[in-house]
MIGU-880105 format. One line per field, with one value per residue (C-alpha): x, y, z. Coordinates in nm, 4 decimals. Example, Ala and Ser with C-alpha at 12.3 -4.5 7.8 and 13.67 -1.06 7.14 Angstrom:
<rs>
xx: [1.2300|1.3670]
yy: [-0.4500|-0.1060]
zz: [0.7800|0.7140]
</rs>
This chain:
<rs>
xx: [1.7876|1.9820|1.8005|1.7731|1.6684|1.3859|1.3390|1.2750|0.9866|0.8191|0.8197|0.6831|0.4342|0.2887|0.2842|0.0506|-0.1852|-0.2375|-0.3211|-0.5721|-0.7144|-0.6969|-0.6138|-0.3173|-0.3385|-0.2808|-0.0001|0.1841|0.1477|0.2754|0.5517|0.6981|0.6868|0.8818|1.1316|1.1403|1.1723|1.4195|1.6565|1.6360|1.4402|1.7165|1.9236|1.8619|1.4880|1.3971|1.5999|1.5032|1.6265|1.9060|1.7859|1.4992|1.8100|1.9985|1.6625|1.6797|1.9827|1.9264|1.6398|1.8570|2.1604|2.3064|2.1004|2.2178|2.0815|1.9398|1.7659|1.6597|1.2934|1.2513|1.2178|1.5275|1.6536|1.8728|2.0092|2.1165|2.3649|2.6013|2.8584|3.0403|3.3493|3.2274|3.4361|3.5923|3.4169|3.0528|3.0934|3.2500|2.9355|2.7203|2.8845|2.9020|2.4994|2.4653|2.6988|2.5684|2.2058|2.0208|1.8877|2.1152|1.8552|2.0290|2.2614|2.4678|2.5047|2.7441|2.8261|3.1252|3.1406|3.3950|3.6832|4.0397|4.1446|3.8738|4.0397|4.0289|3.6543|3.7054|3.9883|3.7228|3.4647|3.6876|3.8426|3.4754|3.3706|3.6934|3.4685|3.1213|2.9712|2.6748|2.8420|2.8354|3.0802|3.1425|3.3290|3.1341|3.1536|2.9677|2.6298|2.4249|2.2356|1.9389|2.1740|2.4139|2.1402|2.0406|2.3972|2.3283|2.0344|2.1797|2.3985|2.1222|1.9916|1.7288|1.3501|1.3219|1.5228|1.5570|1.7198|2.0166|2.2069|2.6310|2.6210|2.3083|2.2897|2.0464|1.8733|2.0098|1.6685|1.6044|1.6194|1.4288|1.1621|1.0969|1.1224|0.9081|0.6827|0.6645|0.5793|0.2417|0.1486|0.1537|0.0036|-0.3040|-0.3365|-0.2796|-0.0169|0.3700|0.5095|0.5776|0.6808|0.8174|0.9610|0.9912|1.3411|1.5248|1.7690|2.1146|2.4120|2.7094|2.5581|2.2248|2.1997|2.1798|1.9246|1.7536|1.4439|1.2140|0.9925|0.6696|0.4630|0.1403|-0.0303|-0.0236|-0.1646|-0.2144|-0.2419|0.0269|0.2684|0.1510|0.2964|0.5993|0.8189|0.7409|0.7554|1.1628|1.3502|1.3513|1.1476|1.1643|0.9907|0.9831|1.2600|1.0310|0.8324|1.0908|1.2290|0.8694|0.8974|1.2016|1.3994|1.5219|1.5116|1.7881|1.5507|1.4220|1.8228|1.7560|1.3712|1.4303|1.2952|0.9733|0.9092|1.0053|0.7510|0.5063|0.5402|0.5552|0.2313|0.0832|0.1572|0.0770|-0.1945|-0.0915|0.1749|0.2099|0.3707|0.5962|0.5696|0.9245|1.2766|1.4587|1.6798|1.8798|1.9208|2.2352|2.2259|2.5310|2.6341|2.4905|2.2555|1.8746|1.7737|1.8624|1.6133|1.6734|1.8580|2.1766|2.0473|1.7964|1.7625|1.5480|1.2266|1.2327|1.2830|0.9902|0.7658|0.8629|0.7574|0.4607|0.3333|0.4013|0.2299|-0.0955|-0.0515|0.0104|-0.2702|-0.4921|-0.5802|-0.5074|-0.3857|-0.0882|0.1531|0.3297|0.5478|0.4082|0.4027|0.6813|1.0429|1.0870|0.6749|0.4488|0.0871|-0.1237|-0.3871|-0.6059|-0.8631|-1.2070|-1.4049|-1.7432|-1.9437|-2.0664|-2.2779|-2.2401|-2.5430|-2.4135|-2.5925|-2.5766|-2.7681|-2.9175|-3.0453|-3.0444|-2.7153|-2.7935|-2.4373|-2.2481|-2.4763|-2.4716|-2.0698|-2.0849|-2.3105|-2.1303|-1.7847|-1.9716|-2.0809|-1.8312|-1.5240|-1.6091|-1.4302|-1.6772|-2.0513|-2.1568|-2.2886|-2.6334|-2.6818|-2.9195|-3.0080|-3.1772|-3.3782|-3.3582|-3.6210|-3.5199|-3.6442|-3.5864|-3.8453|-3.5364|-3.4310|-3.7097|-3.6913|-3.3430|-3.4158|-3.6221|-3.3834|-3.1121|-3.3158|-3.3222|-2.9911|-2.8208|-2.9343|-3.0336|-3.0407|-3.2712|-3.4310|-3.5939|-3.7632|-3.6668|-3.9674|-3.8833|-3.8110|-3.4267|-3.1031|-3.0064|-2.7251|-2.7496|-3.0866|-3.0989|-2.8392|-3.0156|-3.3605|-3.1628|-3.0166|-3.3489|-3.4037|-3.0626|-2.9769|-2.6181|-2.3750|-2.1924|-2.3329|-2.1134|-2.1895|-2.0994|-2.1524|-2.2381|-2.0020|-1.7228|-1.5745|-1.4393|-1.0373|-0.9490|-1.1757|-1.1033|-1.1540|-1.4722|-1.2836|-0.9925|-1.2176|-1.3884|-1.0318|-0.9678|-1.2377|-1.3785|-1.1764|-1.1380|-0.9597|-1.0799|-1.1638|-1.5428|-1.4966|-1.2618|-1.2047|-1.0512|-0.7954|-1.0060|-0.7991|-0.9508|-0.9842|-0.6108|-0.4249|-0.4146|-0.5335|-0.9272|-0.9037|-0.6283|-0.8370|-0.9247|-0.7206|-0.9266|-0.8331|-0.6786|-0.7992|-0.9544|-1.2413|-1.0884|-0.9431|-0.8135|-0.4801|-0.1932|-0.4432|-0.4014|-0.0319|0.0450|0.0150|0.3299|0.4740|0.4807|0.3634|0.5006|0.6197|0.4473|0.0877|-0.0772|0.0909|0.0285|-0.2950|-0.3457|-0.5534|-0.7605|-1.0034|-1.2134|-1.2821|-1.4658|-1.9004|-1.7939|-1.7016|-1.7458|-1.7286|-1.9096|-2.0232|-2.3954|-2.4685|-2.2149|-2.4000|-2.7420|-2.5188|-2.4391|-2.7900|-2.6576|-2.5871|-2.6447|-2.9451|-2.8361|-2.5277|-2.7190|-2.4055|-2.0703|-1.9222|-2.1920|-1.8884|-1.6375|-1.8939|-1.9873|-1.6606|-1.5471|-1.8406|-1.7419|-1.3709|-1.4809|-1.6744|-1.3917|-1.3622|-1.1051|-1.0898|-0.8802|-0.8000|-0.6440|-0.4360|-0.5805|-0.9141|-0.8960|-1.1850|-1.1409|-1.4226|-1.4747|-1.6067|-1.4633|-1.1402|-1.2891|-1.6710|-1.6493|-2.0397|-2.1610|-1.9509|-2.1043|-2.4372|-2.5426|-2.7578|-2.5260|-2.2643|-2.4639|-2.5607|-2.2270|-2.1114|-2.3853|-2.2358|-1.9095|-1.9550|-2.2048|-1.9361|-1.7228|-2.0305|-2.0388|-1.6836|-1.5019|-1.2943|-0.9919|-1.0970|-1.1424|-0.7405|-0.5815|-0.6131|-0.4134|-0.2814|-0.1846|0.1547|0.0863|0.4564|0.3101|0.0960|-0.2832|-0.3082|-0.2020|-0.2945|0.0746|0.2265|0.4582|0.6678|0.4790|0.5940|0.5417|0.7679|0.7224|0.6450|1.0075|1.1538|1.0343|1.0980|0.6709|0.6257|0.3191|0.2417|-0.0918|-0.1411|-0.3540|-0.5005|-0.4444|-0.7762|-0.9410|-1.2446]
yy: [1.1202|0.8179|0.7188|0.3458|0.4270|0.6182|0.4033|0.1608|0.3917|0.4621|0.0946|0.0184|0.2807|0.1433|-0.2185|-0.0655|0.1157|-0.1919|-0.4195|-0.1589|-0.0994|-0.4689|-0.7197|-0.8721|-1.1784|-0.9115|-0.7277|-1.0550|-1.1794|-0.8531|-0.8368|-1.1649|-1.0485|-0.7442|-0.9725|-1.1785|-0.9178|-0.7476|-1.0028|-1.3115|-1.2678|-1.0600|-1.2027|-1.3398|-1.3048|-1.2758|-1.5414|-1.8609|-2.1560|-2.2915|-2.6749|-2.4915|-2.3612|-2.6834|-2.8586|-2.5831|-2.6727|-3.0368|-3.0196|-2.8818|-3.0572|-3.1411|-2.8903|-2.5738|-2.2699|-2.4655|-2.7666|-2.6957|-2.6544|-2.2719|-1.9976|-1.8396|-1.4805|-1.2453|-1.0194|-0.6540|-0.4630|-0.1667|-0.1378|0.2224|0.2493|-0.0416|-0.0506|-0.3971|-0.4976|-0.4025|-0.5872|-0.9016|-0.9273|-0.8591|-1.1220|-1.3868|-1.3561|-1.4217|-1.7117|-1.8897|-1.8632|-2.1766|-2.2501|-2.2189|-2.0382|-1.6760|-1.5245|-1.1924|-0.9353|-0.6420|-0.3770|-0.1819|0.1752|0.2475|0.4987|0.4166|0.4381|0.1732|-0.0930|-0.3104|-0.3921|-0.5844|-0.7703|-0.9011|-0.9579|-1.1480|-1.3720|-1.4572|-1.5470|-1.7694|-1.9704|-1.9117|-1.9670|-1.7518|-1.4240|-1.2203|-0.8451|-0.6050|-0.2721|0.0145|0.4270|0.5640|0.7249|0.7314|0.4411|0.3863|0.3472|0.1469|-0.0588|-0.1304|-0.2188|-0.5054|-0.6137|-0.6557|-0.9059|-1.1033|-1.4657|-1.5471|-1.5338|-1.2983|-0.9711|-0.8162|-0.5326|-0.4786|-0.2049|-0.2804|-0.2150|-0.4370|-0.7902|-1.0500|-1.2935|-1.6433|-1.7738|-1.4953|-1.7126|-2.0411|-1.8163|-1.6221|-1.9773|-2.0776|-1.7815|-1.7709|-2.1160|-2.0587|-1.7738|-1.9840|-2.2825|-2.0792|-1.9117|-1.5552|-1.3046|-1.3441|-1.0828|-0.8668|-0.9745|-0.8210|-0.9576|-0.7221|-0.6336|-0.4921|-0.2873|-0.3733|-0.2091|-0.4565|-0.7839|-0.8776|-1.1376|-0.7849|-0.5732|-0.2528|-0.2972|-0.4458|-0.3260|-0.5587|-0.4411|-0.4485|-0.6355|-0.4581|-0.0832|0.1412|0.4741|0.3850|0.3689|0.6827|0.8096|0.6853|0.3694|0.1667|-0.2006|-0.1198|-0.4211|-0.7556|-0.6753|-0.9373|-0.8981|-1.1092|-0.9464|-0.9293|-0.6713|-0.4577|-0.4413|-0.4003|-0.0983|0.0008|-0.0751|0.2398|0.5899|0.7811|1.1188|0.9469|0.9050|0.9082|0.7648|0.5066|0.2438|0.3870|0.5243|0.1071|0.0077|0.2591|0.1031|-0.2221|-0.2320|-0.0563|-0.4041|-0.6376|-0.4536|-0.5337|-0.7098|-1.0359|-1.0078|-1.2435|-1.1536|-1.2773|-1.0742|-1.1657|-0.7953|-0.6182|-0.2833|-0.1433|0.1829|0.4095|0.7963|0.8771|0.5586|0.6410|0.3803|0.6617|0.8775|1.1312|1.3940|1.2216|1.2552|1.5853|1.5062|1.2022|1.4101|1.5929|1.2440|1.1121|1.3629|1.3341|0.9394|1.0280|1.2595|1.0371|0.7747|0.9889|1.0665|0.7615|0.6548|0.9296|1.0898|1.4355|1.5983|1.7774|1.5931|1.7514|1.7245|1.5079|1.5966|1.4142|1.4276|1.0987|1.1204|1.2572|1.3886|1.3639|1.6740|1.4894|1.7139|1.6685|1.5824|1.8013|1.9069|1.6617|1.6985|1.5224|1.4628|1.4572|1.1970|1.2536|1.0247|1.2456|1.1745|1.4675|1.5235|1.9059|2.1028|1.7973|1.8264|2.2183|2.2440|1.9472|2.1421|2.4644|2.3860|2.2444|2.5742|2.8421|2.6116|2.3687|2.4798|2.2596|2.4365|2.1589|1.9590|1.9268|1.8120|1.5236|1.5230|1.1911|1.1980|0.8736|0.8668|1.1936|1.2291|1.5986|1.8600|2.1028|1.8790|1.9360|2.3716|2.3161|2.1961|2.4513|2.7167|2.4795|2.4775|2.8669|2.9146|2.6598|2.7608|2.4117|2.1812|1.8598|1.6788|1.3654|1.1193|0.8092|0.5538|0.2931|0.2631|0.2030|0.2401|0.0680|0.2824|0.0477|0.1036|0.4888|0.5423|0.3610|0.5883|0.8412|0.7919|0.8285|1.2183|1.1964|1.3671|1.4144|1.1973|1.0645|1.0203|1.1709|0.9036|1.1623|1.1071|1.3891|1.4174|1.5328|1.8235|1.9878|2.0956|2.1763|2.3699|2.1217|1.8692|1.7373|1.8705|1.6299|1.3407|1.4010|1.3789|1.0084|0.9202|1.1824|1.1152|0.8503|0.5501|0.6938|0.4824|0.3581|0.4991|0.7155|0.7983|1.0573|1.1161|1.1316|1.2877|1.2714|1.6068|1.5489|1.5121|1.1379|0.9281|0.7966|0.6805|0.6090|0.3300|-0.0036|-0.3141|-0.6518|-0.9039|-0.6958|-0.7913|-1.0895|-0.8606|-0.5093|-0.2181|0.1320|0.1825|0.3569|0.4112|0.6535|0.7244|1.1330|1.3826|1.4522|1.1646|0.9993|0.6431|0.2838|0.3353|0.6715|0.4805|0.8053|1.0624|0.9185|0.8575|0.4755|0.1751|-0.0003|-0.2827|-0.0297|0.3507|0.4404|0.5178|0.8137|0.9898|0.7354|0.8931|0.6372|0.6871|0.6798|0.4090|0.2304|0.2639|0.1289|-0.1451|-0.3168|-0.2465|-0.0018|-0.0969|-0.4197|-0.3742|-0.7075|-0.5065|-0.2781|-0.1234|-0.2556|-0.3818|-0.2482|-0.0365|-0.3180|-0.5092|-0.2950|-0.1911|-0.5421|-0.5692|-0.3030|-0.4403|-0.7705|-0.6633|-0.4757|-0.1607|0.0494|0.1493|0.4797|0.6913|1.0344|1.2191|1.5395|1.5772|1.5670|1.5791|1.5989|1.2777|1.3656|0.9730|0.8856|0.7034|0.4663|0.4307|0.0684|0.0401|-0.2370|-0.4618|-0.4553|-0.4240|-0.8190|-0.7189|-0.4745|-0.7234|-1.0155|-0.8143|-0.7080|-1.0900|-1.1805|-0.9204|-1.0713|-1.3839|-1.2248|-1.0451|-1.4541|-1.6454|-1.3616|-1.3039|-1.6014|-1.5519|-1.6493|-1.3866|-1.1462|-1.1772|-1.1814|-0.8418|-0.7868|-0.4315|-0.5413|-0.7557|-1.0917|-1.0433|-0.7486|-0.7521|-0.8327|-0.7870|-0.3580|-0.1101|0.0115|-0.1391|-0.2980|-0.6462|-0.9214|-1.1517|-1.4741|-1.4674|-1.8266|-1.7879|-1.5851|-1.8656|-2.1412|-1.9878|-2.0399|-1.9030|-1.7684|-1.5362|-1.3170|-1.1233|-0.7677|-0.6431|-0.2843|-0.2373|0.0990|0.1396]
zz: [3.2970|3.1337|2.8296|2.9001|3.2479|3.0906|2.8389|3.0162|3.2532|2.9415|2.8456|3.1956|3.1533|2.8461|3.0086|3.2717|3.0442|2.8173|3.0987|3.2120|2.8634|2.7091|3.0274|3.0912|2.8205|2.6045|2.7433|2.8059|2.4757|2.3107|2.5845|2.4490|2.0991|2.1632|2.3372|2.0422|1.7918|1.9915|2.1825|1.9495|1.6248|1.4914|1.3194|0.9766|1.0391|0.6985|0.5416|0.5077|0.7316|0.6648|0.6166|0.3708|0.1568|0.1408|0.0392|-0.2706|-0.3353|-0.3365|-0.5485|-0.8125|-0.7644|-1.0827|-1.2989|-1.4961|-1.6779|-1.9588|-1.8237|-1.4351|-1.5137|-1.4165|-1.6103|-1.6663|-1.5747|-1.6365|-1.4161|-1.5569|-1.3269|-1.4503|-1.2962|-1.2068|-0.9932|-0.7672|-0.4319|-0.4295|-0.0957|-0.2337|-0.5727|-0.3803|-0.1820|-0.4775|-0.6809|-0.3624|-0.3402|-0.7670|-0.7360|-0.4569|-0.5453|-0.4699|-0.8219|-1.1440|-1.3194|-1.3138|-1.5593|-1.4449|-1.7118|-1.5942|-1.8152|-1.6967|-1.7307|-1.4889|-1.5328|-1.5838|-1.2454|-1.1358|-1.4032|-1.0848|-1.0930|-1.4524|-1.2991|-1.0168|-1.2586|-1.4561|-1.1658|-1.0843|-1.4581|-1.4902|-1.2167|-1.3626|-1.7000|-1.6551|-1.5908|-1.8837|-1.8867|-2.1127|-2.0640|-2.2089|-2.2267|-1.9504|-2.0745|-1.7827|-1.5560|-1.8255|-2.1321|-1.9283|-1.7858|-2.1804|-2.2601|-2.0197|-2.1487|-2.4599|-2.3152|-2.1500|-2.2951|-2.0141|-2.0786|-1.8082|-1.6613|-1.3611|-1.1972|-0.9388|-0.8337|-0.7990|-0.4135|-0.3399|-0.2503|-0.3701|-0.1306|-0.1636|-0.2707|-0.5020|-0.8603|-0.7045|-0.5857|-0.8869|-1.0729|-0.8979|-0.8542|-1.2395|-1.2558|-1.0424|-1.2328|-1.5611|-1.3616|-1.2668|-1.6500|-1.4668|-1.6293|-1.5652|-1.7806|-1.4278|-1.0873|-0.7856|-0.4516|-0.0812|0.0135|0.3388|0.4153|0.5662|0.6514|0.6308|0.6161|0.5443|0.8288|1.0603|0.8624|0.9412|0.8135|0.5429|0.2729|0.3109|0.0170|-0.0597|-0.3800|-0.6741|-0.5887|-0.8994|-0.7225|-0.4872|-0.7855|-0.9386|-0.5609|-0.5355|-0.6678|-0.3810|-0.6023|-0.6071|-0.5621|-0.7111|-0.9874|-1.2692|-1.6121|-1.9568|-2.1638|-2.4726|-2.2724|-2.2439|-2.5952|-2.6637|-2.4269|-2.5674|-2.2543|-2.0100|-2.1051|-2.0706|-2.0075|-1.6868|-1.5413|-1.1785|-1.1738|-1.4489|-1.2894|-1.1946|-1.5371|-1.7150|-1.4210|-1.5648|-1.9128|-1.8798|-1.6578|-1.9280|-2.1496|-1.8755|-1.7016|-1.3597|-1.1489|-0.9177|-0.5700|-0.4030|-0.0313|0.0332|0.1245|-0.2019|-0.1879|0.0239|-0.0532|0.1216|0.3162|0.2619|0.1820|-0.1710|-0.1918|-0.3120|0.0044|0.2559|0.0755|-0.2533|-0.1068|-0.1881|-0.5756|-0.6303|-1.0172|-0.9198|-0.8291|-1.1878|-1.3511|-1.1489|-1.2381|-1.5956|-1.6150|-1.4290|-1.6555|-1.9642|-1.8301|-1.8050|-2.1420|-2.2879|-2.0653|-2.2115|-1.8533|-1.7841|-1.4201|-1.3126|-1.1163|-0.8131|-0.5313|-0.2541|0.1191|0.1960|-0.0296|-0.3300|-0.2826|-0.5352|-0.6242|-0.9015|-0.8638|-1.1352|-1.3813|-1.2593|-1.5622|-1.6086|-1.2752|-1.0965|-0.7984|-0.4653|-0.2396|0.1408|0.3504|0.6863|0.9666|1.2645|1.6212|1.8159|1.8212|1.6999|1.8551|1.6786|1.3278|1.3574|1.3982|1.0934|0.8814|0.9561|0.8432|0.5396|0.4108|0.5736|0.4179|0.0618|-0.2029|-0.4133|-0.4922|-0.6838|-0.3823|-0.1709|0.1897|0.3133|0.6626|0.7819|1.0907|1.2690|1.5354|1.7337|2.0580|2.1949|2.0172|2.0093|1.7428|1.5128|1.5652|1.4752|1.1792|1.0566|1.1883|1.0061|0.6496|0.6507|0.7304|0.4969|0.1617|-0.0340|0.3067|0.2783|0.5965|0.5170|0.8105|0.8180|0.8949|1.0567|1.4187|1.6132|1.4673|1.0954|0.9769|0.6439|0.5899|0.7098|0.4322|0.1464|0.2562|0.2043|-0.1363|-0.2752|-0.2263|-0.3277|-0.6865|-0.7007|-0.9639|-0.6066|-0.2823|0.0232|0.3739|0.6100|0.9722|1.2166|1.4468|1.2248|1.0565|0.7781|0.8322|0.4840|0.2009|-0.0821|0.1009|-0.1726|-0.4583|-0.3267|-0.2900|-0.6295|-0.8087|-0.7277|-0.8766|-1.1105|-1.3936|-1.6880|-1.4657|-1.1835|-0.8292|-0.7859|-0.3935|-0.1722|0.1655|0.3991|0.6381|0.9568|1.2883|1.6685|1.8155|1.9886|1.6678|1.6100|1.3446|1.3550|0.9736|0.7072|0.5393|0.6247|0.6489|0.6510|0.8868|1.1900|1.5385|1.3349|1.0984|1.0463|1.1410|1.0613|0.8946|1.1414|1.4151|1.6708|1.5391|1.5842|1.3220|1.1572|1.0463|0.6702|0.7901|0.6763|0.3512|0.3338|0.3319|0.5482|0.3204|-0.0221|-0.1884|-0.1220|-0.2937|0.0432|0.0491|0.2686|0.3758|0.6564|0.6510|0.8508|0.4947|0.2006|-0.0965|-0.3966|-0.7375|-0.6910|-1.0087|-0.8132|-0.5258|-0.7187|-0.8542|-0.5156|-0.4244|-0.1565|0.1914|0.3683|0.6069|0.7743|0.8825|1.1159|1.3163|1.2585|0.8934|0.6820|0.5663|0.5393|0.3409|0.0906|0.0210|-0.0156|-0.3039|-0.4456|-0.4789|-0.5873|-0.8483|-1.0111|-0.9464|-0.7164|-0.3870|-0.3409|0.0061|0.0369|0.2827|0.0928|0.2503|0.6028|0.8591|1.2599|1.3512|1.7002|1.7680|2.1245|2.1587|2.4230|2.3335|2.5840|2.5364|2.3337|2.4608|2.8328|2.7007|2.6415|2.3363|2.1791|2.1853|2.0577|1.7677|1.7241|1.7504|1.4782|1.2066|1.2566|1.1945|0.8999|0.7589|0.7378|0.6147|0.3335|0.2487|0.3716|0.6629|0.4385|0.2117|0.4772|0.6768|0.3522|0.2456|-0.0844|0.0447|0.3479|0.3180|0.5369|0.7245|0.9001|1.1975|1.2652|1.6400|1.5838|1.3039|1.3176|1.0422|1.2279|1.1517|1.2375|1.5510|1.3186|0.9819|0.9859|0.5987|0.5554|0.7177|0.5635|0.1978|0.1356|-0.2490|-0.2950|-0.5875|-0.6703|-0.9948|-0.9776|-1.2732|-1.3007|-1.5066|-1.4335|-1.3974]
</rs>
């Protein structure tokens, strides 16, 4: 079959499905934004408009270096055998920057028969004060990056590769950016920008990187802050600049460092690099350069022990990916709470995989009747409490359904060091699965809560962590997406920092736990989750997820209940709007690990139809504190 002609049948397909699923308003509406994306949104979509760029330039007509008002930065590129077409471009994007705050530092370390890439350089400085060269002996891409530092006068640095372009709004923005920081008395010793990737010319891209905020266990998986990072050049002769024994993950490993100074990072949610795709270019992946996994691993573990945490760090499930397999400190115990009605073939193939497959003995299991109805229930819990050495059923009181208030009964015939929210209807894939749970958080630095990767019975994704603010309140991270693949950025294959996990396997220090008072009864149903997390991350401390422990949640794709049953979805209604008057509904769609020029009508990841902030060139900047906790 032609592959546009079937194309096109699947495309039709999915139209149907959606309208029967979610009504036509909604197929319609995400119709047009495919044909936007695809047919007209195109081209130049993440640089600014053009009348926003000449008001840039405007602003700072007649300024320079020294007296434009914004911080100034210098830009440290070596340069190696640079094909003439690829430093052109590079130099075209430094030299017709918006804002004269940027100064080019190049060192050369070309061979003889590439004499022709001083030549350019030179031509272009004949026309340019602020581009600084110098021809050095080629002794790898940290020591050459250092030679250009040494040539750099700015108050700031930053980092670009010889085959790379910068955005023409890159120096304003970080100006700028800089500027807020300082303005709101938060840190500006380390920023970074998104970037895309592009081919030829970076009005066509491929694709962008929209980042999150600053994540701390994200990092420790792969480099994912990349391009434009800028920094204050006293931190990194603090630092002692690049080191040559991390030649291939250099970058990652200054990141490491300089964090350590700073204790965190700000974020500029704006395209400021384009990182260009081509044979032997890190941006197609690391297969092009193999050393860059050792050198990875290598900054990784220095930064644990300069950090004074201990773990072994491995490859990750997917290549340029890794895994810190962190050392559980002591024993502690985990007390499993898990909510029962009935239910008994669900809690009986729940409790089963429990005991025939945890790797971890250091745990005890909490069963919480909740007004149970059939008196097979009740023998199959005495069967149950013989046959599951250690098992605890405790009656809840109160009459109906308060999954909040079920839980906090619970906690006290609870006696573990963490408490394990476990619903009923799931089940164990993978023996250290509570081993792999207990690592993000069992350890000096570690996260006050993690989740799991939760998988339907078919194979898809139930649970990769929450995002705030999707569909409006929240929703689960890569939803429904098949089994298989990495995710955006490799967010369902690396261990992630979340503003929420799942109740269906919440994983929380219990004095934690005491500390937010437990669950919010008012949140009977829905959000009680979403809430406490959110508490939890406000008051400081971390909020981790791993791929590492999987479950299969066997919770219905298409449960379609509450909202035809006029009390169900008034209650539901009333902990929405609960879950604004608490949290702010500002608060609540601006989720710092979510990037805002990604979607909130689809847990995919995907670009966002609206880049209305790309195009107008908005600067906004937040600082995260890397404290751990």
């Amino acid at each position: 079959m032609n592959v546009r002609l079937k194309r096109a049948r699947e495309l039709a397909g999915y139209a149907v499905q959606l309208t029967k699923d979610e009504g036509l308003g909604t197929m319609l509406a995400r119709g047009a934004g495919f044909v936007r994306r695809r047919c007209f949104g195109k081209k130049a979509r993440y640089l600014p408009a053009k009348k926003v760029l000449e008001a840039q330039r405007a602003e700072m007509a007649g300024k320079n270096f020294e007296n434009c008002q914004l911080s100034t930065i210098s830009v440290l590129t070596p340069l190696y055998n640079t094909p003439e077409v690829f430093l052109r471009q590079f130099l075209d994007s430094f030299v017709n920057q918006t804002a004269p705050n940027g100064e080019l530092c190049l060192a050369d370390a070309s061979d003889a028969a590439h004499s022709s890439v001083g030549d350019i350089v030179r031509e272009y400085q004949a026309k340019y004060q602020h581009i600084v060269y110098k021809k050095i002996e080629n002794k790898g891409i940290a020591a050459n990056t250092n030679a250009a530092a040494e040539l750099a006068s700015g108050e700031y640095l930053a980092l670009a590769d010889h085959d790379d372009i910068l955005a023409p709004h890159a120096m304003y923005t970080m100006g700028q950016a800089i500027r807020q920081l300082r303005e709101a008395g938060e840190p500006d010793g380390f920023l970074y920008s998104d970037e895309a990737l592009f081919t030829k010319k970076i009005e066509k891209p491929l694709v962008a990187h929209f980042k999150p905020d600053y994540a701390p266990d994200y990092l420790l998986c792969c480099n994912y802050i990349c391009h434009l990072a800028v920094f204050r050049r006293e931190l990194f002769e603090q630092a002692g600049g690049e080191r040559p024994e991390c030649d291939g993950s250099q970058d990652h490993d200054l990141f490491l460092r300089l964090i350590e100074q700073v204790g965190g990072a700000a974020h500029v949610p704006q395209v400021l690099y384009y990182w260009r795709v081509h044979e032997g270019s890190t941006s197609g992946g690391t297969d092009a350069k193999p050393y860059v996994a050792k050198a990875a691993k290598k900054a990784l573990a220095d930064h644990l022990e300069r950090t004074g945490r201990t773990g072994t760090i491995e490859d990750g499930l997917y290549p340029s990916t890794y895994r810190v397999r962190w050392d559980i400190v002591g024993e502690p115990k985990v007390s499993i709470l898990i909510p029962n009605k009935d239910h008994t073939e669900d809690l009986e193939k729940c409790l089963q995989s429990i005991w025939k497959k945890t790797t971890w003995d250091r745990f005890e299991v909490i069963v919480i009747e909740n007004n149970s109805t059939d008196p097979a229930t009740f023998a199959y819990y005495e069967k149950a409490r013989q046959r599951y050495n250690g098992l605890k059923v405790v009656t809840y009181p109160d009459k109906g359904f308060n999954f909040s208030a079920i839980n906090n009964f619970g906690r006290k015939a609870a006696e573990g060091d963490y408490l394990l929210l476990l619903n009923n209807d799931v089940e164990v894939v993978n023996g250290d699965w509570l081993t792999e749970l207990l690592r993000q958080c069992a350890h000096p630095g570690g996260a006050a809560i993690c989740g799991a990767m939760l998988w339907y019975p078919d194979e898809t994704i139930q649970h990769a962590g929450i995002v705030t603010g999707l569909g409006g309140y929240a929703g689960h991270s890569h939803k429904y997406k098949k089994k298989g693949g990495s995710g955006y950025l490799f967010r369902t294959s690396t261990v992630q920092d979340f503003s929420g996990v799942t109740g269906a396997c919440l994983l929380v220090k219990t004095a934690v736990y005491d500390e937010m008072h437990g669950l919010d009864e008012q949140f009977a149903v829905a959000f009680n989750d979403v809430d406490f997390c959110l508490r939890v991350r406000d008051a400081g401390y971390r909020i981790a997820w791993t791929p590492y422990a999987e479950l299969i949640h066997y919770e219905s794709k298409s449960r379609g209940g509450d909202e035809k049953d006029p009390v169900k979805a008034a209650r539901f209604a009333a902990e929405q709007q609960r879950l604004y008057t608490i949290h702010g509904k500002e608060n609540i769609l601006d989720d710092p690990y979510y990037n805002p020029n990604l979607t909130r009508d689809r847990e995919d990841f995907s670009e966002s139809d609206d880049l209305r902030r790309l195009k107008e060139g908005r600067v906004t900047v937040r600082f995260r504190g890397g404290t751990l906790q």
